[in-house]
C-alpha positions as CSV (number, residue, x, y, z in Angstrom):
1,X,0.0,0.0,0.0
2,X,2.8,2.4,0.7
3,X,4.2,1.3,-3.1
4,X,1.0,2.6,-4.3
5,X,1.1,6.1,-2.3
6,X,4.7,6.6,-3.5
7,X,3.2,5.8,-6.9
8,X,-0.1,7.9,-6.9
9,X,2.6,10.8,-5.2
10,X,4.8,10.3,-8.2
11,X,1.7,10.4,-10.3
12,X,0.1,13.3,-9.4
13,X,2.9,15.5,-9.4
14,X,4.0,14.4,-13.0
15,X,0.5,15.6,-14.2
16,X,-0.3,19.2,-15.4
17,X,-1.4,21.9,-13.0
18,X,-5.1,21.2,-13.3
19,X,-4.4,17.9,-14.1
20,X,-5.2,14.7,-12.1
21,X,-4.1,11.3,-11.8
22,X,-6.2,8.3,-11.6
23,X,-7.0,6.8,-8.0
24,X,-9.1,4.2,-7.3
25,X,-12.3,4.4,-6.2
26,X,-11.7,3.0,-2.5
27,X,-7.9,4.1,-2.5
28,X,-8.5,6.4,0.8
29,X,-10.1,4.0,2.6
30,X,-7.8,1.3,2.3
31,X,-4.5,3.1,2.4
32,X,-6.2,4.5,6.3
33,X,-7.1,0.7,6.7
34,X,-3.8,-0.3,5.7
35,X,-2.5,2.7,8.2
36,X,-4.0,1.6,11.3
37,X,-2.4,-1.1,11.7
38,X,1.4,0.3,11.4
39,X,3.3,1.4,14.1
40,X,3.6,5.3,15.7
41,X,6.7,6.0,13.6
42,X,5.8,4.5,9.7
43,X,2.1,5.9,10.7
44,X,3.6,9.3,11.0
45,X,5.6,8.8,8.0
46,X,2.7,7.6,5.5
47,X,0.5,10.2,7.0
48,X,2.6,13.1,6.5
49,X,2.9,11.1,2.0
50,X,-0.8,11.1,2.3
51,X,-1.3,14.9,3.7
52,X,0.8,15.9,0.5
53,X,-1.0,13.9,-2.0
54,X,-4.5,15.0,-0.5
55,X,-3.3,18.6,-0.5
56,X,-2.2,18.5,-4.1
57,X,-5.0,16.9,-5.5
58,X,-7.6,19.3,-3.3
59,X,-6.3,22.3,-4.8
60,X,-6.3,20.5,-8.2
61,X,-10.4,20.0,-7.5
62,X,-10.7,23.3,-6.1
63,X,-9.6,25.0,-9.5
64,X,-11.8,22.3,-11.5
65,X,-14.8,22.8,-9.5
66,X,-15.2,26.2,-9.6
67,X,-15.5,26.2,-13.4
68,X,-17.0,23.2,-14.5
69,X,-19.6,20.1,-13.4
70,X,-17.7,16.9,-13.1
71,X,-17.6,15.2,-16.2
72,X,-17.6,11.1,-16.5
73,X,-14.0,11.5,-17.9
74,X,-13.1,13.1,-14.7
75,X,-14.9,11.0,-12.2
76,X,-13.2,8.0,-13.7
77,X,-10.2,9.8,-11.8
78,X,-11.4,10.4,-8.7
79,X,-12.2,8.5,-5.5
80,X,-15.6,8.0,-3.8
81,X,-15.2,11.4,-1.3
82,X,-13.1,13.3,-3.6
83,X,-16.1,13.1,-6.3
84,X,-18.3,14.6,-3.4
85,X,-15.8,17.0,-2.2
86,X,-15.9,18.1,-6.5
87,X,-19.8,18.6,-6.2
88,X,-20.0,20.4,-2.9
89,X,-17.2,22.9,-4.5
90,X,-19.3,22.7,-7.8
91,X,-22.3,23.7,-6.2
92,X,-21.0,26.5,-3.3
93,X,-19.5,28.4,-6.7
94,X,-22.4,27.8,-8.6
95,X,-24.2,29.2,-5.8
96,X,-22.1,32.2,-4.6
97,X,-22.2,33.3,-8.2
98,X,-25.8,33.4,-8.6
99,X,-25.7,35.4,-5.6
100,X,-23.5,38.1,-6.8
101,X,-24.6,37.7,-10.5
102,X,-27.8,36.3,-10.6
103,X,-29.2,34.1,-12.1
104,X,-29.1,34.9,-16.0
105,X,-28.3,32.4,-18.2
Protein backbone atom coordinates (compact mmCIF):
# COMPACT_ATOMS: atom_id res chain seq x y z
CA UNK A 1 0.00 0.00 0.00
CA UNK A 2 2.85 2.44 0.66
CA UNK A 3 4.18 1.31 -3.09
CA UNK A 4 1.05 2.62 -4.35
CA UNK A 5 1.15 6.13 -2.33
CA UNK A 6 4.67 6.63 -3.53
CA UNK A 7 3.24 5.82 -6.88
CA UNK A 8 -0.07 7.85 -6.86
CA UNK A 9 2.57 10.79 -5.25
CA UNK A 10 4.82 10.32 -8.18
CA UNK A 11 1.68 10.39 -10.33
CA UNK A 12 0.07 13.33 -9.42
CA UNK A 13 2.86 15.50 -9.38
CA UNK A 14 3.97 14.40 -12.99
CA UNK A 15 0.51 15.60 -14.23
CA UNK A 16 -0.26 19.24 -15.44
CA UNK A 17 -1.38 21.92 -12.98
CA UNK A 18 -5.05 21.23 -13.30
CA UNK A 19 -4.43 17.89 -14.12
CA UNK A 20 -5.16 14.68 -12.07
CA UNK A 21 -4.07 11.29 -11.80
CA UNK A 22 -6.15 8.26 -11.64
CA UNK A 23 -6.99 6.84 -8.03
CA UNK A 24 -9.07 4.18 -7.33
CA UNK A 25 -12.25 4.45 -6.15
CA UNK A 26 -11.72 3.05 -2.51
CA UNK A 27 -7.87 4.08 -2.50
CA UNK A 28 -8.48 6.37 0.83
CA UNK A 29 -10.11 4.00 2.62
CA UNK A 30 -7.80 1.32 2.26
CA UNK A 31 -4.47 3.13 2.39
CA UNK A 32 -6.16 4.49 6.32
CA UNK A 33 -7.13 0.70 6.71
CA UNK A 34 -3.84 -0.32 5.71
CA UNK A 35 -2.52 2.75 8.15
CA UNK A 36 -3.98 1.62 11.29
CA UNK A 37 -2.41 -1.07 11.67
CA UNK A 38 1.35 0.31 11.37
CA UNK A 39 3.28 1.42 14.15
CA UNK A 40 3.65 5.32 15.66
CA UNK A 41 6.74 6.03 13.62
CA UNK A 42 5.84 4.46 9.69
CA UNK A 43 2.11 5.89 10.70
CA UNK A 44 3.61 9.35 11.03
CA UNK A 45 5.59 8.81 7.99
CA UNK A 46 2.67 7.60 5.52
CA UNK A 47 0.52 10.22 7.03
CA UNK A 48 2.62 13.09 6.50
CA UNK A 49 2.85 11.14 2.02
CA UNK A 50 -0.78 11.06 2.27
CA UNK A 51 -1.27 14.87 3.67
CA UNK A 52 0.81 15.86 0.50
CA UNK A 53 -0.95 13.94 -2.00
CA UNK A 54 -4.53 15.02 -0.46
CA UNK A 55 -3.30 18.62 -0.53
CA UNK A 56 -2.21 18.47 -4.06
CA UNK A 57 -5.03 16.93 -5.54
CA UNK A 58 -7.58 19.27 -3.32
CA UNK A 59 -6.33 22.31 -4.83
CA UNK A 60 -6.28 20.54 -8.23
CA UNK A 61 -10.44 20.04 -7.53
CA UNK A 62 -10.70 23.29 -6.05
CA UNK A 63 -9.59 25.01 -9.51
CA UNK A 64 -11.84 22.29 -11.51
CA UNK A 65 -14.78 22.78 -9.53
CA UNK A 66 -15.17 26.22 -9.60
CA UNK A 67 -15.54 26.20 -13.40
CA UNK A 68 -16.97 23.24 -14.55
CA UNK A 69 -19.57 20.10 -13.37
CA UNK A 70 -17.72 16.95 -13.08
CA UNK A 71 -17.64 15.18 -16.15
CA UNK A 72 -17.61 11.06 -16.53
CA UNK A 73 -14.00 11.54 -17.93
CA UNK A 74 -13.10 13.08 -14.74
CA UNK A 75 -14.91 11.04 -12.21
CA UNK A 76 -13.20 8.02 -13.73
CA UNK A 77 -10.15 9.80 -11.77
CA UNK A 78 -11.36 10.38 -8.69
CA UNK A 79 -12.16 8.52 -5.46
CA UNK A 80 -15.56 8.04 -3.76
CA UNK A 81 -15.18 11.44 -1.32
CA UNK A 82 -13.08 13.29 -3.64
CA UNK A 83 -16.09 13.14 -6.28
CA UNK A 84 -18.31 14.59 -3.42
CA UNK A 85 -15.83 17.01 -2.22
CA UNK A 86 -15.91 18.08 -6.51
CA UNK A 87 -19.80 18.56 -6.16
CA UNK A 88 -19.96 20.40 -2.89
CA UNK A 89 -17.22 22.90 -4.52
CA UNK A 90 -19.25 22.68 -7.82
CA UNK A 91 -22.34 23.73 -6.20
CA UNK A 92 -21.01 26.50 -3.34
CA UNK A 93 -19.47 28.37 -6.66
CA UNK A 94 -22.36 27.85 -8.58
CA UNK A 95 -24.19 29.19 -5.78
CA UNK A 96 -22.10 32.21 -4.58
CA UNK A 97 -22.22 33.34 -8.18
CA UNK A 98 -25.77 33.43 -8.60
CA UNK A 99 -25.68 35.37 -5.64
CA UNK A 100 -23.50 38.09 -6.82
CA UNK A 101 -24.56 37.74 -10.54
CA UNK A 102 -27.80 36.34 -10.55
CA UNK A 103 -29.24 34.08 -12.11
CA UNK A 104 -29.08 34.88 -16.00
CA UNK A 105 -28.33 32.36 -18.24
Amino acid sequence: MIVELKQATVKENVQGEFELATLEPHFYVRLLSYMKKLPKDDFDKVESMLNSLVRKRQGKIIHLADSSKLTADLSKKLTIEEKLFYEKIYNTSTDFKKQILGDHK
